[in-house]
C-alpha positions, 0 to 999 in steps of 0.5 A, spaced: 072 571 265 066 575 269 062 569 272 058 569 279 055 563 282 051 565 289 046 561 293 041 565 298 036 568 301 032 574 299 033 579 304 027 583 302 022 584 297 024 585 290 024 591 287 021 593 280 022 599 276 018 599 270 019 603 264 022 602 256 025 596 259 023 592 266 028 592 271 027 587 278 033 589 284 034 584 289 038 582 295 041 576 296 044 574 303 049 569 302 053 565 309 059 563 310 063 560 316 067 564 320 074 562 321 078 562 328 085 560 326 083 557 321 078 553 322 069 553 323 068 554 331 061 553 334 057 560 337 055 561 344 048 557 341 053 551 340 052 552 331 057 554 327 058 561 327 057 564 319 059 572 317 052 574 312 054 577 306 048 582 302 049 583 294 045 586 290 043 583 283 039 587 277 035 582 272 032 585 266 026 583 261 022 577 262 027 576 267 025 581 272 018 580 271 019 572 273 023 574 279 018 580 281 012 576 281 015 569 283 019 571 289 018 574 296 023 575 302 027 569 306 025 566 299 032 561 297 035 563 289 040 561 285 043 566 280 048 565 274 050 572 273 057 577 272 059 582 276 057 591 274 061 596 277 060 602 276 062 610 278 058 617 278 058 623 282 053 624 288 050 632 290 057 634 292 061 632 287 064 626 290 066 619 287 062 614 289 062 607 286 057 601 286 058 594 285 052 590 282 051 583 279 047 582 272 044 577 272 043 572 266 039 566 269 035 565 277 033 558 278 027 559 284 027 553 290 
């Protein structure tokens, strides 16, 4: 089973490629609490220290275009999807590799 569940904020404004088929790139930042031997502690501002993830999810179709006319940067989405990895080759002929998610459903809040 392939299933990712997240809930984040846009860390930026969405990105629209336009073509046979629309395609809207966007970057959902994610927190979780830091552990220190094996509990949450508080930061030196008193809240619970967090470590902030960033991942990139791609949307197609009608899709894309809702999400790229709906949503701004710091807006806070949730997104069903599956996880996409994928391999090519840079200028010098290194491997390089790249994880995405595809999304099948974003509901906006």
């Amino acid at each position: 089973m392939n299933n990712v569940n997240l809930v984040g904020r846009l860390s930026r404004d969405p990105e629209t490629r336009n073509g046979n088929t629309t395609v809207t790139t966007i970057f959902v930042a994610t927190d979780r609490p830091k552990l220190r031997d094996g509990k949450t502690y508080k930061d030196e501002s008193g809240y619970t220290a967090k470590e902030t993830e960033f991942h990139k999810v791609t949307c197609f179709n009608g899709l894309a275009t809702a999400v790229a006319n709906n949503r701004s940067k710091g807006d806070l989405v949730a997104v069903e999807g599956r996880l996409h990895y994928t391999r090519w080759q840079d200028a010098d002929g290194n491997d390089r590799y790249g994880c995405e998610i595809i999304a099948d459903r974003i509901d906006f809040y």
